[in-house]
C-alpha positions as CSV (number, residue, x, y, z in Angstrom):
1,X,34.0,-36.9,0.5
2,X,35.5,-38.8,-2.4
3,X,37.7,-37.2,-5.0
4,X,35.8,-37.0,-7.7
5,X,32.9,-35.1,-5.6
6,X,35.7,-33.0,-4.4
7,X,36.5,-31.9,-7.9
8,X,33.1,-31.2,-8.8
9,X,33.0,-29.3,-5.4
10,X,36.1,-27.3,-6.7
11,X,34.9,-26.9,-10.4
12,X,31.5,-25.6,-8.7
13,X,33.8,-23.1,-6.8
14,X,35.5,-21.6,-10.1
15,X,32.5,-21.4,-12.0
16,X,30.9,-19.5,-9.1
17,X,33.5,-17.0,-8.8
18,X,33.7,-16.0,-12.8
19,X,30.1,-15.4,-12.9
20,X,28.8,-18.9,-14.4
21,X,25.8,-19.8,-12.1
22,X,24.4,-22.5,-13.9
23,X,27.1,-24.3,-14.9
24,X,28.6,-24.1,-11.5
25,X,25.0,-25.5,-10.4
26,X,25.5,-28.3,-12.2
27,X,28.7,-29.0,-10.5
28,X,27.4,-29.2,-7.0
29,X,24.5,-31.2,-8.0
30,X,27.1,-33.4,-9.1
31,X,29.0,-33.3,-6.1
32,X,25.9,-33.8,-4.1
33,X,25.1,-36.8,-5.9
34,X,28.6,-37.9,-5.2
35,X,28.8,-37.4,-1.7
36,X,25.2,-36.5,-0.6
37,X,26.4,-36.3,3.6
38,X,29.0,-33.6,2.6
39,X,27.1,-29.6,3.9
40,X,29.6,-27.2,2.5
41,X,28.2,-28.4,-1.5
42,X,24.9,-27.4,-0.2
43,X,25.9,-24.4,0.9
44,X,27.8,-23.3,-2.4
45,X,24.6,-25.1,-4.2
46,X,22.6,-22.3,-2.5
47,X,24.7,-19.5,-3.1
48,X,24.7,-20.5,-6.9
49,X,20.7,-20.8,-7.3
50,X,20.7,-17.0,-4.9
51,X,22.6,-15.5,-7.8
52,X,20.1,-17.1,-11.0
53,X,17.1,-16.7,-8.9
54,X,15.7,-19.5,-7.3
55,X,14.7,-19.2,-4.6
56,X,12.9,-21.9,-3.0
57,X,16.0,-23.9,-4.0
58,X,18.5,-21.8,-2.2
59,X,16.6,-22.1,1.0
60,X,16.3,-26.0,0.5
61,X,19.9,-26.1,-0.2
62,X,20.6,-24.0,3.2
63,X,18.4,-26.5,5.6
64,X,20.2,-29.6,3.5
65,X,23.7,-27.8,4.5
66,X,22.3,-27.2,7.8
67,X,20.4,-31.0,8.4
68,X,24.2,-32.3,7.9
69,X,26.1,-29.9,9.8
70,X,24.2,-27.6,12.5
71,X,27.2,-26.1,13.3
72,X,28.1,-23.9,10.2
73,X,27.2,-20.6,11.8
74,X,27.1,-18.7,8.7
75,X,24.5,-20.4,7.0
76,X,22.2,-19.2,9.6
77,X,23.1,-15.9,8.5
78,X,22.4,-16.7,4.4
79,X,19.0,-18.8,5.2
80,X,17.9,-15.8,7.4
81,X,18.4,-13.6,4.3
82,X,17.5,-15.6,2.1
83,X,13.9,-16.7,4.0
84,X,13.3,-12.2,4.6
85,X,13.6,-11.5,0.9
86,X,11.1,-14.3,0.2
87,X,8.6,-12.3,2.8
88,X,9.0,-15.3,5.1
89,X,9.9,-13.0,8.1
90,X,8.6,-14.9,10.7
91,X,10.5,-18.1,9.3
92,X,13.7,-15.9,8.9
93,X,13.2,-15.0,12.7
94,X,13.5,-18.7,13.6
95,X,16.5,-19.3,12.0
96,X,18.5,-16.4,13.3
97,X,17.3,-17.6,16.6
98,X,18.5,-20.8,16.2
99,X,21.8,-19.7,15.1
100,X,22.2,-17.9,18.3
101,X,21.9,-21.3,20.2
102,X,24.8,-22.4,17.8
103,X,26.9,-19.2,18.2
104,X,25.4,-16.6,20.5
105,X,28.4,-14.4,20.8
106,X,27.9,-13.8,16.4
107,X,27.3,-10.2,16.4
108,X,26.1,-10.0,12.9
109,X,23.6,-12.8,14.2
110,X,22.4,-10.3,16.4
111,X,22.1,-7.4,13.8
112,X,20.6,-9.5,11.4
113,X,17.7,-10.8,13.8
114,X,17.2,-7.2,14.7
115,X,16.4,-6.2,11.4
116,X,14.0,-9.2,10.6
117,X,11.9,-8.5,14.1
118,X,11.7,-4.5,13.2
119,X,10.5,-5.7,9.8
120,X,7.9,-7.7,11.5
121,X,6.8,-4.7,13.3
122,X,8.5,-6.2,16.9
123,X,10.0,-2.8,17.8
124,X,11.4,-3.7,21.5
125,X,13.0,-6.6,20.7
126,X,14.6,-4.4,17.3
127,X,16.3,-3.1,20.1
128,X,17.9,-5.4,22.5
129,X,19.0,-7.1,19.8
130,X,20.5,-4.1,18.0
131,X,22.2,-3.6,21.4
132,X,23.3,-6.9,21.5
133,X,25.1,-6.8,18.2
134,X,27.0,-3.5,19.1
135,X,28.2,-4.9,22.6
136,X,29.5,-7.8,20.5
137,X,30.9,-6.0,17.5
138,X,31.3,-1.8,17.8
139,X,32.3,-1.6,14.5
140,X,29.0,-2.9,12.9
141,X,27.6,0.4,11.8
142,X,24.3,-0.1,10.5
143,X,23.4,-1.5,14.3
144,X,24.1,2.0,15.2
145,X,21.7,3.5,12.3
146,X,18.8,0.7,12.8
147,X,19.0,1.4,16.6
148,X,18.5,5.0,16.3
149,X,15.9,4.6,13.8
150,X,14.1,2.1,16.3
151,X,14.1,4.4,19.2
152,X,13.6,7.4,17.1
153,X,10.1,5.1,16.1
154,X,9.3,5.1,19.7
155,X,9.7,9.1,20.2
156,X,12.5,8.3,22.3
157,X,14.7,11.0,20.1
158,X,17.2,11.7,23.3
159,X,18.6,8.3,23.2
160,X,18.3,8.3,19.4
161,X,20.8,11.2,19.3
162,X,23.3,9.2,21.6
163,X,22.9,5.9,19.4
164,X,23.6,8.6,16.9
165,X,26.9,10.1,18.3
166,X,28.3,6.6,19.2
167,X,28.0,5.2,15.7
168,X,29.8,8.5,14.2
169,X,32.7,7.9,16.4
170,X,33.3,4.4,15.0
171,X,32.3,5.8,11.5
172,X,32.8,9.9,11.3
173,X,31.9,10.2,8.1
174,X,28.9,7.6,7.7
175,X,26.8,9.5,5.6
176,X,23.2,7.8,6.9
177,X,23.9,8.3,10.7
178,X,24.9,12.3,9.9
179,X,21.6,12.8,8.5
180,X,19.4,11.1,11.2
181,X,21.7,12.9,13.3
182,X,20.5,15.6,12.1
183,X,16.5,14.9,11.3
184,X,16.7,13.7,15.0
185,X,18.2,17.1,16.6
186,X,15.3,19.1,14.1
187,X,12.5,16.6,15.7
188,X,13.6,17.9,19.3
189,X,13.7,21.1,18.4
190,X,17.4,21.6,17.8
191,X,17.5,23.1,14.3
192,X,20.4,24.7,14.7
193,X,22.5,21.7,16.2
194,X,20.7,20.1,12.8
195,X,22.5,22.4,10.5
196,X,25.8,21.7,12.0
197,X,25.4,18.4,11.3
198,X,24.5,18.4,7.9
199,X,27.1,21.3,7.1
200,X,29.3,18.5,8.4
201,X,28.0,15.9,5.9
202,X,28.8,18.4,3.6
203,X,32.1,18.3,4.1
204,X,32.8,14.7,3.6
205,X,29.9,14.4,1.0
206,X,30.0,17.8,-1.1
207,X,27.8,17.1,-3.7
208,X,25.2,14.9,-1.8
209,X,21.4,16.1,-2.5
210,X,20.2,14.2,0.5
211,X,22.2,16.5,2.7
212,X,21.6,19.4,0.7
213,X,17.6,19.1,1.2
214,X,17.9,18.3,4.6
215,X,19.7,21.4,5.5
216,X,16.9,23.0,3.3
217,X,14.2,21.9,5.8
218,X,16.3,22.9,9.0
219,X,17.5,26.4,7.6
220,X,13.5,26.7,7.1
221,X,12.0,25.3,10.5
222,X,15.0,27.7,11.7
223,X,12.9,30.7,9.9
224,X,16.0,31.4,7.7
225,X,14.3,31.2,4.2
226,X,17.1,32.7,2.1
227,X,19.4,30.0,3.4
228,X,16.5,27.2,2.8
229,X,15.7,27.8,-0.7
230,X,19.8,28.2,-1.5
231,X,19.8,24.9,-0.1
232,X,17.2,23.6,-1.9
233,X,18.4,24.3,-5.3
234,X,21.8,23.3,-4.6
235,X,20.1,19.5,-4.0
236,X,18.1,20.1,-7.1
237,X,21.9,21.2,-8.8
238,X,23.4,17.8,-7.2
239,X,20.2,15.5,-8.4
240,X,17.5,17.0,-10.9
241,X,15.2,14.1,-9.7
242,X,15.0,14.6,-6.3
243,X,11.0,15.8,-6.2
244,X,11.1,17.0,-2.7
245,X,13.8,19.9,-3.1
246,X,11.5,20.9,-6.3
247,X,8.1,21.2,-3.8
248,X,10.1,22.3,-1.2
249,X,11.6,25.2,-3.2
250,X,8.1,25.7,-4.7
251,X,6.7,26.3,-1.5
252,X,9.2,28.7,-0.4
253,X,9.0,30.6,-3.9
254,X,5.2,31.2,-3.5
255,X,5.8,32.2,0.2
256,X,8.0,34.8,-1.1
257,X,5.5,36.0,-3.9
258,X,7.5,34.6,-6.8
259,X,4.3,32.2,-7.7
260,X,5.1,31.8,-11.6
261,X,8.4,30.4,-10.5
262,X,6.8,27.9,-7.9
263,X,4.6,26.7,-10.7
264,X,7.3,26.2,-13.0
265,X,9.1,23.6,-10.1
266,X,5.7,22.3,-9.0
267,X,5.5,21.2,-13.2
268,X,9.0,19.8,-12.8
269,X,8.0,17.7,-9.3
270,X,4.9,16.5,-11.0
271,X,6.9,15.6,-14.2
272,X,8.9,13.2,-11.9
273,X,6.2,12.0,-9.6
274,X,3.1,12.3,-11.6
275,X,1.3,10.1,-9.0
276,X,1.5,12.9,-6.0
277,X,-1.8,13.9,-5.1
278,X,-0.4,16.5,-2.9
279,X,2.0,18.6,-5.6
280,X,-1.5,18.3,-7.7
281,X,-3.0,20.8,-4.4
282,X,-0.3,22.8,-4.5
283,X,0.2,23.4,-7.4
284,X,-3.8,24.4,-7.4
285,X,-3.0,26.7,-4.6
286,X,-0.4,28.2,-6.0
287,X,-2.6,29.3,-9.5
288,X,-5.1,29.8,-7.3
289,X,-2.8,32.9,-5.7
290,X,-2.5,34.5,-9.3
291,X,-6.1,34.1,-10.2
292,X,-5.8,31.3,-12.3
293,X,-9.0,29.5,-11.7
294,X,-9.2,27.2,-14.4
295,X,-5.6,26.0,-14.4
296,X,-6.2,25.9,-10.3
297,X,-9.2,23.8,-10.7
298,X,-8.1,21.6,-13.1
299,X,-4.7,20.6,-10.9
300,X,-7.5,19.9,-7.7
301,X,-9.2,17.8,-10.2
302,X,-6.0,15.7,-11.1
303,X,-5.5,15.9,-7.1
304,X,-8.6,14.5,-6.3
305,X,-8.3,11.6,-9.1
306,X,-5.9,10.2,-7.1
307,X,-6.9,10.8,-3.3
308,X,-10.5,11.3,-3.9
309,X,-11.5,11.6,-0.1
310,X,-9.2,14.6,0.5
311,X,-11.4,17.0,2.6
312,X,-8.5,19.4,2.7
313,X,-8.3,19.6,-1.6
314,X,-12.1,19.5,-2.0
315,X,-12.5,22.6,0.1
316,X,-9.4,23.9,-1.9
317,X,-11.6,23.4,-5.5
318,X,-15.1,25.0,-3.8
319,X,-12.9,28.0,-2.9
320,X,-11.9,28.1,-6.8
321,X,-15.5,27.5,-7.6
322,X,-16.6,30.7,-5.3
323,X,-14.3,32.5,-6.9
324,X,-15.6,31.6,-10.3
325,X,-19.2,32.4,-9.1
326,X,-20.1,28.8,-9.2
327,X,-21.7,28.7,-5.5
328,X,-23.8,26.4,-6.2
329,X,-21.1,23.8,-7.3
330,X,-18.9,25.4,-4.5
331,X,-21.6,24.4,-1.9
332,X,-21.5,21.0,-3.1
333,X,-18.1,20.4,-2.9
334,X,-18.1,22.0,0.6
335,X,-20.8,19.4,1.4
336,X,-18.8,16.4,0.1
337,X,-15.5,17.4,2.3
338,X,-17.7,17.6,5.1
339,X,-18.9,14.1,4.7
340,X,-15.4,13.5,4.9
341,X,-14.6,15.1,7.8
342,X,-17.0,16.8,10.1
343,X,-15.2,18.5,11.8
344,X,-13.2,20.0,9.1
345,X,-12.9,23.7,10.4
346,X,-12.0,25.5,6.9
347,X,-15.1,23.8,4.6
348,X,-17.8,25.4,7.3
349,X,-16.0,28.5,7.0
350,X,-15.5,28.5,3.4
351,X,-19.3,26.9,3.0
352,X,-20.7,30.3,5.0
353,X,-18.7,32.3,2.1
354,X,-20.6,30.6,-0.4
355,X,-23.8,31.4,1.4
356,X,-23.1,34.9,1.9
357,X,-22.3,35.6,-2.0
358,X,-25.9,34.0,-2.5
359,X,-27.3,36.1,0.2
360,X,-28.7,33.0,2.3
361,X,-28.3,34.7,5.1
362,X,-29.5,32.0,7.6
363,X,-27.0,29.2,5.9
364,X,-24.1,31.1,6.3
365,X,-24.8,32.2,9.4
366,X,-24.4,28.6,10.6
367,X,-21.9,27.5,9.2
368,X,-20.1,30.3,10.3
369,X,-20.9,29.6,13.8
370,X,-19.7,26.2,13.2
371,X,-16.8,26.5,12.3
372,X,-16.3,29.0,15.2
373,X,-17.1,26.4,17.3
374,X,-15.1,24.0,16.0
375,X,-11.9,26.1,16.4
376,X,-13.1,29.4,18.5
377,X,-9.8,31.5,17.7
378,X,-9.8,32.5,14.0
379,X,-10.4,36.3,13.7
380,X,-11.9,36.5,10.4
381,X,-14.7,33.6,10.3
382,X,-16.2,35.7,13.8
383,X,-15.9,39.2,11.1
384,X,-17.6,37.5,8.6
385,X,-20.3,36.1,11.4
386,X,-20.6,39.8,12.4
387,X,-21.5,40.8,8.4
388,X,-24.2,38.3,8.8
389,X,-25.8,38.7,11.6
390,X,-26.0,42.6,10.9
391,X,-27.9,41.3,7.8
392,X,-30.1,39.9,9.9
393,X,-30.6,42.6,11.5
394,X,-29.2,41.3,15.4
395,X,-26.8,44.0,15.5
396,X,-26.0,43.5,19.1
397,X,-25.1,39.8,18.3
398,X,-22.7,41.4,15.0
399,X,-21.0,43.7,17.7
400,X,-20.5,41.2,19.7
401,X,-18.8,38.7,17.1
402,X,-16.9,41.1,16.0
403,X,-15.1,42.5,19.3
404,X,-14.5,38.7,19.5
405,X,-12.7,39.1,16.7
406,X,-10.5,41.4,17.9
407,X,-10.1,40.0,21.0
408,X,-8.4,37.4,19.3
409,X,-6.1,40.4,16.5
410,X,-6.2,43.3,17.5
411,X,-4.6,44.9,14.8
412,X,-7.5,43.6,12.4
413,X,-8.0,46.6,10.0
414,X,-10.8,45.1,8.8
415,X,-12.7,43.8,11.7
416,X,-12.4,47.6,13.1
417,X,-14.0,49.0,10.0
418,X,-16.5,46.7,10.8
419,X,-17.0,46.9,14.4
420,X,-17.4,50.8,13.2
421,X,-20.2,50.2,10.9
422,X,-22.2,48.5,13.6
423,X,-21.6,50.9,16.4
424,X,-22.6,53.4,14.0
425,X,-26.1,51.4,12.8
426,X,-26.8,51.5,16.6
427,X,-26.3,55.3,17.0
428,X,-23.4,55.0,18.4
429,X,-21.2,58.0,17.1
430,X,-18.4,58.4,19.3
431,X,-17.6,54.8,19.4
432,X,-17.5,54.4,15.7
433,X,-15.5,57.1,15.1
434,X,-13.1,55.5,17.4
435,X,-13.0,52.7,15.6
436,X,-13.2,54.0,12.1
437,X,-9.9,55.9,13.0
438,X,-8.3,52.8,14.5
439,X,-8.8,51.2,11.7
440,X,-7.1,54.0,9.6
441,X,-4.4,53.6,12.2
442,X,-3.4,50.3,10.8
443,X,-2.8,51.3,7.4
444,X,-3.9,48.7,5.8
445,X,-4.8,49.6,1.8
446,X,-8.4,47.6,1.6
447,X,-9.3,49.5,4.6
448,X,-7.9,52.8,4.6
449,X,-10.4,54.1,1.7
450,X,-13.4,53.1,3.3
451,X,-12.3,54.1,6.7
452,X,-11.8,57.3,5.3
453,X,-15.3,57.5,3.5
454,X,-17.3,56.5,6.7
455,X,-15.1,59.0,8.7
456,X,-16.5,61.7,6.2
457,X,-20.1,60.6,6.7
458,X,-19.7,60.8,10.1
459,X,-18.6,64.3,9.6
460,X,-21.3,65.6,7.3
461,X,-24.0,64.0,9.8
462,X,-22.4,66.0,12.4
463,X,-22.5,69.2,10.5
């Protein structure tokens, strides 16, 4: 390389490192010109046009460097970057692999293939090459976390959880392996093994949201909803923005009956993620609980703007429009969910409602029945069978749906009641005295009053 190009070179260098891209561009372009056989003012070339933008000529600038010197391990590792954040992953692939002809014992050669071929959706080889990098290198940490998350994409969460484990002995307090640490232990079942771990995060990272939520979702999946919803807001205390503590507090609020507040988060998660189809249901739900039809249907509307084909929400909306009296419209909507999904359990059971309030008799009888066959052990559709049939008059049939019913609870208030008023339409005294007072035995309020009124009957007949 001749002098002057070496000055330029240098110049380049000094210009880089103060943050004046272009003119150190200029620079190596000069340097090139001056000593075109010379790699290393590629390679500072390319790290120039990386930082302004250009793309297409960093990577040229990479395969110049490389043309003229094969050798420079390191600029297998910048093409390879530089080639995945153009979306050339494929490309990127290539290179790594070529610069592990070069240099195969380059652990961060390795890790960086290993991330390309995951992005390219080539899980097993993710891993051996992830493995590969941390037999070279034990200290490369993200190996560790991108290995877990591999395996953990496989369900192989046992080995997951070791990954795990190694990479917090190298790093103890690496935030990112705690927490998948953690969501691993939760997806096995562990949820308290989960908590530790995020406790532990805690520790190192007080005020972290991430960890804060997580332990949220563990202290809940561990049936301790006190503790979840404590968490929850201390992520929301930590960062305001993060949507999922808001929903995830929301749903344990309406769980607990305190619906107004769940609305009032559900707002706030839909004020920072107004494109969520799925707050937009809940949040339905949720006025839906306090008998706020209008405000219910209007927040299924915005849900279904965005994820039209959502047999779940549309069934959600006819519910509202039953409620409202608006079978007709209810029906309708049951009918589009169901061209959604078929086999979609709650829309025939909701559907058969609809019917009954019209008194179509022979429509809700069927969809009752098929929804019963599509999932044979829910108590309540086979009671509301049971109502129908008696309608019909095929009592036996009502009887019989509504033991079923009980077979399934047995502490059904209502579906004793029920199975009273049939036994007593048959004749059958005795028996529906038994289960007119079994049903008072339950205690439940709806029940109680009319239990006690057909128990009186029963007594005045008998006089």
């Amino acid at each position: 390389m001749t002098h002057a190009g070496r000055n330029h070179q240098r110049k380049g260098r000094s210009l880089l490192s103060i943050g004046l891209f272009q003119e150190a561009v200029s620079e190596f372009e000069e340097a090139i010109r001056l000593a075109p056989e010379e790699p290393y003012s590629y390679v500072y070339l390319a790290h120039a046009l990386a930082e302004i933008g250009e793309e297409d000529g960093t990577i040229a600038s990479y395969r110049n460097a490389l043309e003229r010197n094969a050798f420079i391990s390191a600029v297998y590792l910048a093409l390879g970057k530089a080639l995945v954040d153009r979306g050339d992953v494929d490309e990127a692939i290539s290179v790594y692999r070529q610069g592990l002809r070069i240099a195969p014992r380059l652990a961060m050669l390795h890790f960086c293939l290993a991330y390309a071929l995951s992005d390219s959706g080539q899980t097993t080889a993710a891993i051996a090459a992830n493995r590969s990098a941390i037999r070279l290198d034990k200290d490369i940490v993200n190996a560790y976390y991108n290995l877990g998350h591999e395996l953990e994409s496989q369900g192989n969460y046992k080995k997951a959880i070791d990954i795990y484990r190694k990479g917090l002995k190298v790093a103890p307090d690496d935030l990112d392996l705690r927490l998948n640490l953690g969501i691993a232990y939760r997806k096995t079942g562990r949820n308290w093994s989960a908590i530790a771990q995020y406790r532990r995060a805690l520790r190192s990272h007080p005020e972290d949201d991430a960890a804060y939520y997580n332990l949220g979702i563990a202290y809940d999946e561990a049936g301790r909803s006190n503790e979840a919803m404590a968490a929850f807001q201390k992520a929301i205390e930590y960062n305001a923005d993060n949507v999922d503590a808001h929903t995830n507090l929301a749903s344990k609020l309406c769980d607990i009956g305190r619906v107004a507040e769940a609305i009032s988060e559900y707002k706030v998660a839909l004020s920072l993620s107004p494109e969520d189809a799925d707050t937009y249901n809940n949040l339905g739900l949720a006025y839906t609980d306090i008998g706020q039809l209008e405000n219910a249907l209007d927040a299924f509307q915005h849900s279904l703007l965005l994820v039209p084909a959502d047999a779940d929400t549309l069934t959600s909306m006819g519910i509202v429009l039953d409620l409202m009296d608006r079978q007709p419209e209810a029906i309708a909507t049951y009918g589009k969910a169901l061209a959604i999904d078929p086999e979609f359990r709650r829309a025939y059971h909701n559907l058969g409602v609809a019917y009954s309030s019209l008194n179509n008799t022979k429509e809700a009888i069927s969809a009752y029945t098929e929804a019963i066959r599509l999932n044979p052990g829910i108590a309540i559709t086979y009671t509301n069978l049971c109502n129908q049939l008696a309608q019909d008059g095929r009592l036996d049939e009502a009887i019989g749906a509504v033991r079923n019913a009980l077979r399934i609870d047995n502490d059904d208030a209502d579906a004793w009641h029920t199975l009273g008023c049939g036994l007593y339409d048959k004749g059958l005294l005795e028996e529906a005295r038994t289960a007119w007072q079994k049903a008072l035995s339950l205690d439940d309020p709806e029940t109680n009053e009319l239990a006690r009124a057909d128990l009186a009957t029963l007594e005045d007949k008998s006089d």
